[in-house]
N, C-alpha and C positions, 0 to 999 in steps of 0.2 A: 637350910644349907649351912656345914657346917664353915666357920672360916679360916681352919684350917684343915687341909686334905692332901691326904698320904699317900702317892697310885706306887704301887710297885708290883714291878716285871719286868724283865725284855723281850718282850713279843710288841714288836717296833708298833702294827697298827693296830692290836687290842689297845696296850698303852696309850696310844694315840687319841684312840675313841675312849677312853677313860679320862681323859685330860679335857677333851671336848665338850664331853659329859658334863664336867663338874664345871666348868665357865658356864654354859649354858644356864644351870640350873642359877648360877651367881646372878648372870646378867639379865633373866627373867625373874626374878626378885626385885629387881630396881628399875625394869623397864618399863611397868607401872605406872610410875612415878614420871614418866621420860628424862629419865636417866639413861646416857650411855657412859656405861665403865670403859675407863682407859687401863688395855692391855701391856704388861711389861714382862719381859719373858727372857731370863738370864741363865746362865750356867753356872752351879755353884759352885765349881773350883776358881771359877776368877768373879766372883759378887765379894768383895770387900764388905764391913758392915757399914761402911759408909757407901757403899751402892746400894745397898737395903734400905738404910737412913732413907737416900734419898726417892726410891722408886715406893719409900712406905709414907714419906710426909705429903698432905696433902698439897696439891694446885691452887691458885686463888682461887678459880669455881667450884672447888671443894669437890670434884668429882669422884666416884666410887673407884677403887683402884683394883684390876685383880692381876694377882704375881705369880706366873712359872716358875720355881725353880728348879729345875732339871739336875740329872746327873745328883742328888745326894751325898750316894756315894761318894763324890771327891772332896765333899764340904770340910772349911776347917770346925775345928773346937767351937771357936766363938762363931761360926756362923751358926751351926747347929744348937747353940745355946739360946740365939736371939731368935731362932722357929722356935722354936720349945716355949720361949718365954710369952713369943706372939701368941702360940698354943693356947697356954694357960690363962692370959689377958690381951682379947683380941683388942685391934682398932677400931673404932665406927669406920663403915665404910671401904675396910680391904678383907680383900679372901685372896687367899695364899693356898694356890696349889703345889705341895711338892711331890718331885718325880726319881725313884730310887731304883735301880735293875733289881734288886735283890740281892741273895750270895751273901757270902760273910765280909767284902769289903764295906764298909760306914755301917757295920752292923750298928753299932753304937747311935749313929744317930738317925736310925730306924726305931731302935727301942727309946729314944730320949722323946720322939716324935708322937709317938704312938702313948708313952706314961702322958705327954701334955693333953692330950686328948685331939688328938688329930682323928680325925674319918677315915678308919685305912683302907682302901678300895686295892684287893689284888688280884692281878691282872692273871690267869694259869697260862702255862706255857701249852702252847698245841706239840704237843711232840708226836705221837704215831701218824701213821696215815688210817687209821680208825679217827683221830680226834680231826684230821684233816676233813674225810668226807664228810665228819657232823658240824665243821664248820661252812661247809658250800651248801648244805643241806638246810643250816639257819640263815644264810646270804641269799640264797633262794626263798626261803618261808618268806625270809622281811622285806624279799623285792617285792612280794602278793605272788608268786607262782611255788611249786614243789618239786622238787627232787627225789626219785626214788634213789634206794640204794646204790645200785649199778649202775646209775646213771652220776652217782660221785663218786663211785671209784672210777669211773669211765674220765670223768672231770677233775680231780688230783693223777691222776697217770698221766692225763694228757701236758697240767700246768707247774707240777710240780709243786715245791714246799714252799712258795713262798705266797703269803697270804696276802699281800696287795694283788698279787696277780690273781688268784684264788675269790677274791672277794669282785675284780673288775669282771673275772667272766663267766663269775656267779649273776651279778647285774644286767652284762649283757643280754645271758639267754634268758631271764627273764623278763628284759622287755621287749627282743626280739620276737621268743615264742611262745613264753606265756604257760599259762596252766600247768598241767601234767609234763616235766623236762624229762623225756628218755634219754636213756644213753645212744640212742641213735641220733637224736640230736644232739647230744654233745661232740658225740661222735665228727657229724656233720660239720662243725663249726674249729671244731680243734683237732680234729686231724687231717682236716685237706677237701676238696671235692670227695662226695658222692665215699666219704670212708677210704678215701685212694691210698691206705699203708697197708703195707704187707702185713701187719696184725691184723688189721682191720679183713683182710682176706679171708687170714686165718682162722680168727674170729665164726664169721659166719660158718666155716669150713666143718668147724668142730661142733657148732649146732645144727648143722646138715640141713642148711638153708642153701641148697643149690644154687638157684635162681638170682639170691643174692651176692652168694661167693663168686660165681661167675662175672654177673654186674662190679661188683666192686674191682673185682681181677684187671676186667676190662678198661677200668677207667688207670686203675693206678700204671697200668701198660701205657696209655694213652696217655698218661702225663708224664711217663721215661720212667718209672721205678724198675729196678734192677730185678730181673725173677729169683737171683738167687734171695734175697731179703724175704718173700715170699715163701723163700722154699726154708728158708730159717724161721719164719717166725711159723710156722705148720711144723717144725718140728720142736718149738719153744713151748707152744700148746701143748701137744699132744706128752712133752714130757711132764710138762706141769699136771695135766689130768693123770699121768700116770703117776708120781709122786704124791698128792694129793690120796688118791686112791689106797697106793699102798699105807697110805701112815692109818689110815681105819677110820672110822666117825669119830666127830666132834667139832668144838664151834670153830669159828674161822680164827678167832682172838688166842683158844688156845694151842692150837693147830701150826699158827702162824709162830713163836719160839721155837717149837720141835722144829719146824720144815726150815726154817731160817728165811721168811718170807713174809712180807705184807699180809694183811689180814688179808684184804680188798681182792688181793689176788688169790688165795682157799678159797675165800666165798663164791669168785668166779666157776672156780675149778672143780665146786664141789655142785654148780649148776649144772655145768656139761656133762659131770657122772655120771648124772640121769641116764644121758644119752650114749653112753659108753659100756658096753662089757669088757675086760680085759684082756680075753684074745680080740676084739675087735680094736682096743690100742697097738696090739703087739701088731698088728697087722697094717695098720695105718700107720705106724713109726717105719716099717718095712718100704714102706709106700714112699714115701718121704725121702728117705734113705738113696733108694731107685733113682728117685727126683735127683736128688742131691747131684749123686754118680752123673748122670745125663749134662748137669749143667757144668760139669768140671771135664766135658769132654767125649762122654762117651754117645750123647747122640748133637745130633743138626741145629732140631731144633727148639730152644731153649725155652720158648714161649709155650710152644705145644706140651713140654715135657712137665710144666708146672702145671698148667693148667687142665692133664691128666690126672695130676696128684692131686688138686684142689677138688676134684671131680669123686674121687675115691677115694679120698679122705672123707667128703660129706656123705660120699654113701655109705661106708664103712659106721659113719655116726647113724643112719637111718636107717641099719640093719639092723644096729645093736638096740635101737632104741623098742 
């Protein structure tokens, strides 16, 4: 264990579990011995060197000492002179983690950090929703259950970008359901009873899964969902399969710039093409359309009139198919 170490990034909980990491690895070195290290954990724009002085000089019982300091970035001169110096000649006894966003603020005492021979551990940034599902997809591997593909874009569409939520309901369904995670169970868990959103309708609609389009229909009815949402997101789908379609083959990653859209979403859209000819779109968006009309007025009844559409839509998918 080195004892000095360098984490930098801002990705709040990779940083976080990189921080973790390196105490870890400090205080099972010395735990051995039954030694517990006492924790001291500052912020460098206001650590003086005489708060360093003092969270670095030992206690009477001479206990191992390990030091946070956070925020780099805002450090002065002489703080970052006196890591540096630790760097180069450590103390028996303390390990000094520091913690830097990255970016060209305290560039300087990143590189003064790293010439002392600090341990630089950096943290990547998850920026697409390509790196999103491969991180629910390794929150899953490391619960002991799997994730297929669609079952993490199913699970980043539903939780969005932010990674503490992303990692808790990566956990969840792996110890709720274990093994093989579909996106039917994600489904299940993050979008409501029994799939009850108007994608979730849609969804099945445009895989010409009758029986299920129906089922789900019924419930999201049963729990007050609006028909027209249903009758938007049937016609969200079917533009997407048709966009999709027209841009030609190729991978979802490069597909996803041209179309100005989520990878997670091509890769969906270029599933259902299977099941799709293109007058059988042009006729299912007609279909839709009809729907639409009917709910803004032109007939009674607004339940019946969607769940027409969801009817011929999936057939119109198990024609084409």
């Amino acid at each position: 264990m080195a004892a000095l170490t360098l984490v930098v990034g801002d990705e709040e909980l990779l940083v976080a579990r990189a921080v973790s990491r390196a105490l870890a690895v400090a205080t099972a070195a010395v735990a051995a011995d039954g030694v517990t290290p006492s924790v001291h954990d500052v912020e460098a724009g206001e650590c003086s060197l005489d708060d360093l002085a003092e969270v670095l000089s030992p206690s009477l019982f001479a206990e191992e000492r390990l030091i946070v300091v956070r925020n780099l970035q805002d450090a002065d001169k002489a703080l970052v002179a006196a890591l540096a110096s630790f760097g180069e000649s450590p103390e028996p006894g303390v390990t000094i983690v520091a913690v830097h966003l990255g970016g060209a603020k305290g560039k300087a005492a990143l590189e003064a950090l790293d010439a002392a021979g600090a341990q630089v551990v950096t943290v990547n940034k998850v920026k697409s929703p390509r790196d999103r599902e491969q991180f629910a997809v390794d929150e899953v591997r490391a619960a002991g259950a799997s994730l297929d593909r669609d079952a993490a874009a199913e699970l980043v569409g539903a939780i969005g970008a932010d990674l503490r939520e992303l990692a808790t309901a990566a956990a969840q369904l792996a110890a709720d359901v274990g093994g093989q995670i579909s996106a039917a169970d994600v489904a299940t868990y993050y979008r409501g009873r029994a799939e009850s959103t108007g994608f979730a309708v849609a969804d099945r609609a445009v895989e010409g899964d009758v029986a299920a389009a129906l089922e789900t229909l019924r419930w999201a009815f049963a729990t007050g969902l609006d028909p027209i949402l249903v009758s938007s997101s049937l016609a969200a789908n079917l533009r997407l399969i048709a966009q999709v379609g027209a841009a030609g083959p190729g991978s979802p990653d490069s597909l996803a710039g041209k179309l100005k859209m989520p990878a997670w979403k091509v890769r969906r859209a270029q599933g259902w093409l299977r099941r799709w000819r293109p007058e059988a779109v042009g006729e299912a968006i007609r279909v839709v359309a009809t729907a639409d009309a009917d709910l803004k007025g032109a007939a009674d009844d607004a339940a019946y009139a969607v769940e027409r559409a969801v009817l011929l839509v999936a057939a119109a998918s198990n024609a084409a198919s």
